[in-house]
N, C-alpha and C positions, 0 to 999 in steps of 0.2 A: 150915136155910138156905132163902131165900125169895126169890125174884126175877123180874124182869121184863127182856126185851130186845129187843128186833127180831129178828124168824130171819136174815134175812139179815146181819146183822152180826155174828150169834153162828156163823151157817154161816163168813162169812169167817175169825173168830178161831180156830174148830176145823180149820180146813182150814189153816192155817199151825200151828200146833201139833201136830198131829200127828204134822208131819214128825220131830219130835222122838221118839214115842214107839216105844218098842220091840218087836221083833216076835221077837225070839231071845232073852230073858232066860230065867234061871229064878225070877227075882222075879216072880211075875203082877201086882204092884203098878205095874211098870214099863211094863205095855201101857196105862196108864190115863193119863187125863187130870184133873191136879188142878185144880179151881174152886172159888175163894174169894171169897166176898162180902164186901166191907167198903165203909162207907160209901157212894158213889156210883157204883162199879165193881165189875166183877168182875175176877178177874186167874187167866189160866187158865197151866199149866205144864206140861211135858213133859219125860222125858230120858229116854236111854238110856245114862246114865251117862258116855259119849263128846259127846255131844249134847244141850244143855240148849236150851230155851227157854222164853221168857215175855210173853206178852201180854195187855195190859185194855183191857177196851173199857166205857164210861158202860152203867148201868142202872139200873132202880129197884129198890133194894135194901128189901125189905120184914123181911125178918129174914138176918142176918151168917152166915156157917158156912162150913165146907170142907169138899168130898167129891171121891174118886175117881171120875170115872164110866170104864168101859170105851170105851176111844179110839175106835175105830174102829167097833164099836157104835152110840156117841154121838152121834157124826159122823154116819154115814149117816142116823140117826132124824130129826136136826134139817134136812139136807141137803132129805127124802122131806117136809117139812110146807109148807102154804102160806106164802105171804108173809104173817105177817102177826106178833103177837107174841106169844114164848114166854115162858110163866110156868112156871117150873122152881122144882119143893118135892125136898127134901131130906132124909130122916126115916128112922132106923131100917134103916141099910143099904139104903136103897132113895131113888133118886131119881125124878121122876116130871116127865113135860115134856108140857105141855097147848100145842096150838097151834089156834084154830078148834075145831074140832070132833076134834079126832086129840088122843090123851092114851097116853103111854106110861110104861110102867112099867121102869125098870132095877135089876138088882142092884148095888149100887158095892161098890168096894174101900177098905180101914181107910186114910183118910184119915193115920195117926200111922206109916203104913207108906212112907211116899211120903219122897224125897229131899229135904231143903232145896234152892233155887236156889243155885246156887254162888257166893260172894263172891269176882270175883276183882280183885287190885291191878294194875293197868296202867302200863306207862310209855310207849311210841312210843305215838302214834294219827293219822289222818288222817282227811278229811271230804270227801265228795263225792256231790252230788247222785245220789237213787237212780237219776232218768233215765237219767246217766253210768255206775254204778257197772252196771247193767242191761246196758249197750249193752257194754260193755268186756267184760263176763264172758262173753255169747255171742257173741262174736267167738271166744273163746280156749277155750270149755270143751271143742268138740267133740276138740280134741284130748289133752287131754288122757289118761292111760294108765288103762288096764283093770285093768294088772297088777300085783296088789299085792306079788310079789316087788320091787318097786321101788318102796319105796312113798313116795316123794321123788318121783316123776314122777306119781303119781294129783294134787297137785296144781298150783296157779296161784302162778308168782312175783308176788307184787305189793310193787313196790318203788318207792320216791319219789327220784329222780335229777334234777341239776341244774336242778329245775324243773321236770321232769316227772314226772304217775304214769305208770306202766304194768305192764302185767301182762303174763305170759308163759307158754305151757304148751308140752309138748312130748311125744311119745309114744317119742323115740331117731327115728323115721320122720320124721317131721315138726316143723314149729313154729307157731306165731302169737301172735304178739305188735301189742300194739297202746298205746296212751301218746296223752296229751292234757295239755296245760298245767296244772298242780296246781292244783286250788280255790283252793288257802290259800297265802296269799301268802307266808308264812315256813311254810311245814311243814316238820314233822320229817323228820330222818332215817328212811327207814322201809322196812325191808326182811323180808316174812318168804313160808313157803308155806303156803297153806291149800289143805285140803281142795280139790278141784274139784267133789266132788260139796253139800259146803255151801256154796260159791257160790253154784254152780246154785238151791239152795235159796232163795239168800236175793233173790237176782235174779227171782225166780217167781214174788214177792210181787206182789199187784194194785199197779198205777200206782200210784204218788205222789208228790208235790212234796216231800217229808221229804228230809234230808240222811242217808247213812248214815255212822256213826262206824266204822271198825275200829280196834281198840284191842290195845294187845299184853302179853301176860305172859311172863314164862319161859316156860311150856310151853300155854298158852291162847289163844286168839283171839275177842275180845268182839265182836258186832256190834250196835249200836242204830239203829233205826230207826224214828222217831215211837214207840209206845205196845209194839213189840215189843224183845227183846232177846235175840240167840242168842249160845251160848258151846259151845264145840268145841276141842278137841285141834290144839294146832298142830304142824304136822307136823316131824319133827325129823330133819336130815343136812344136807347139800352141794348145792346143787343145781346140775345141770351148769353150766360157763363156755358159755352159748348164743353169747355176742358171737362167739367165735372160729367159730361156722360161717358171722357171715355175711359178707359178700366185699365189701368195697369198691368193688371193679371189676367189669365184664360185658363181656364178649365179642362178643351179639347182647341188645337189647332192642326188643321188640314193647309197642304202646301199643293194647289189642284192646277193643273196642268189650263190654262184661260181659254185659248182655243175652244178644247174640249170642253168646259166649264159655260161658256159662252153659249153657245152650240147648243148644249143640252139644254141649258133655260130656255132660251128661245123656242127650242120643240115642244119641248113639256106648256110653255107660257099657251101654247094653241089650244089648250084644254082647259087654261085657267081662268079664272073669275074672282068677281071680291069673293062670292060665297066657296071658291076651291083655291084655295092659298097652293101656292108651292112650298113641300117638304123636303128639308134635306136633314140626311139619316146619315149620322156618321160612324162608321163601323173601324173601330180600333183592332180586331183580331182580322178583319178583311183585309185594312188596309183600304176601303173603299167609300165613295160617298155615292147613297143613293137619293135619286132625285125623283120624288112622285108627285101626281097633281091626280086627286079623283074625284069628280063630277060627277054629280047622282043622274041626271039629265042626258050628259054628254056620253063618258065613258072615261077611262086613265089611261096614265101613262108611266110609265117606270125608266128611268135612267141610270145608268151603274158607271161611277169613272174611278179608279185607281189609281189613288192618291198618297202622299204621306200625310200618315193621321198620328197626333203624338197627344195624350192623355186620356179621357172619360169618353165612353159614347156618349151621343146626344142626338134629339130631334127636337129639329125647330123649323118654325115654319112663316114666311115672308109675302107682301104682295109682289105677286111674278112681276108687273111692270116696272116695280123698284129693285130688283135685283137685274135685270136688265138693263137698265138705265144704266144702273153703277160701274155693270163689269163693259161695257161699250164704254164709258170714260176711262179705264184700267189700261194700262199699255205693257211691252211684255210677254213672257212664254208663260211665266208662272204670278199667282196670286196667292195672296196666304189667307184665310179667312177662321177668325177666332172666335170663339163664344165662350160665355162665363156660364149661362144653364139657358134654356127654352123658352124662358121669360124674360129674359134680357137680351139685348140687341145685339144682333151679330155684325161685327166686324170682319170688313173686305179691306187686305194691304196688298200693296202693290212689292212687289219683292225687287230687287237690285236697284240700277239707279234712280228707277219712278218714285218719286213722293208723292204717294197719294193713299189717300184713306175714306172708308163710305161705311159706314155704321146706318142701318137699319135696325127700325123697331119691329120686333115679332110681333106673327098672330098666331094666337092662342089656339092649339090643337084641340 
């Protein structure tokens, strides 16, 4: 195998593949990265068995072949070389990558050892610009759960409803969800959970105008995007009925300027702890929400911002790292945030064209 590439494009392609490659197997074939030359491309591939991907990027193909190189190895070598282009020979269990004046030598893995890409059949799919697809996931991924005794909540609802996509995660603690008008004019019915952390993955990709496809199997979840293609285990159970937490009605709703809202949790967050929740006091003849956090240990903090407040006072009180979290996915001059009384969970809305919503559960004063 014989080729020529740009570093920088062959860095991009290694650096999205890898994601794929495995770092627990006891196949050593599985920490590698397959590269095959054919005709005017290269087409590189990774899995970890649970985790497959595949992308090509144009080169000049001087002689055809396939070899293993060590992922992450590979990666850093072309990563560490000038701008400029790498000619990668292929020979004798050993690959060698010339860039400028830098020339390296690698041991590779038995090519005939390495996985085929997986073929799988699809039936739902939908399509949406990756700009979208990008923006939707980091609204929603930060919440998603850690814990994979529950392994229905590690990921993201993404489901196609009268019109709308939207996606949804939740940790039990919290939620955020957010929905925008379906690309596609007739799309499918389309309801499934993916993984949160291959989201994350695939949303992390450098900028593009490409459309991304999610495609669905029985038990798999395809994604295409321009020249790459991930496939991953779709996650399998129930996932909670979220509609029934959220409340129709409020009690007290504040319209609070985000900036300033932002801002203040963050300051106040420096004094807080699981044992000093952050309070917010909502004052209907002020017009004002105040924001305190008091620590018997540390000391407190008070915040005052001046807002539009319309119905019942109320205090209630949240963990600062999850109100933080929510209003950093929030976009926006202004936020609305709703509560029914002190024991029920308060609602963060994202006001004009942002669809986004973050319902947190209180802690008890």
């Amino acid at each position: 195998m014989k080729f020529s590439i740009d570093k920088t494009e062959l860095q991009n392609c290694l650096a999205i593949v890898q994601k794929g490659v495995s770092t627990r197997s006891t196949l050593p074939v599985l920490s590698g990265i397959l590269i095959e030359a054919a005709k005017d491309s290269i087409i590189l591939q990774s899995t970890d068995l649970d985790l497959s991907i595949q992308m090509s990027a144009p080169a000049l193909i001087e002689e055809e072949g396939r070899t293993v190189v060590p992922g992450k190895l590979f990666s850093d070598i072309i990563k560490s070389m000038p701008d400029a282009a790498v000619h990668v020979t292929a020979q004798d269990a050993e690959v060698k990558a010339t860039c400028d004046k830098s020339t390296f030598s690698v041991k590779t893995l038995a090519a005939e050892d390495f996985p085929g890409f997986p073929k799988v059949e699809t039936t739902q799919s939908i399509e949406i610009p990756f700009s979208q697809f990008a923006n939707m996931v980091k609204k929603v991924a930060r919440v998603v759960s850690r814990d994979e005794s529950r392994i229905i909540l590690t990921g993201i609802l993404v489901s196609v409803e009268d019109g709308k996509l939207r996606m949804v995660a939740t940790d039990s603690y919290r939620l955020a969800m957010t929905e925008i008008t379906s690309p596609q004019e007739r799309a499918d019915e389309f309801s499934a959970v993916i993984s949160g952390l291959f989201m994350n993955e695939v949303a992390s990709m450098p900028a593009t105008d490409e459309i991304v496809k999610i495609a669905l199997s029985d038990n798999q979840i395809v994604v295409n995007c321009g020249s790459t293609v991930f496939i991953n285990r779709r996650l399998e159970g129930n996932y909670p009925n979220y509609k029934q937490l959220l409340p129709e009605t409020f009690n007290t709703r504040a319209v609070v300027p985000l900036p300033d809202l932002t801002a203040s949790v963050k300051r106040a967050a420096l004094l807080s702890s699981t044992a000093a929740p952050i309070k917010f006091d909502l004052n209907v003849d002020s017009q004002t929400l105040q924001i305190t956090v008091t620590s018997p240990d540390v000391g407190s903090v008070q915040e005052t911002i001046v807002c539009e407040i319309e119905g019942e006072d109320v205090e209630i009180a949240f963990n600062s790292s999850y109100v933080t979290e929510g209003l950093t996915s929030a976009k926006g001059e202004e936020i609305a945030f709703e509560v029914q009384s002190s024991l029920k969970p308060g609602i963060f809305k994202a006001t004009g064209d942002d669809d986004f919503l973050y319902l947190i559960m209180p802690v008890r004063l």
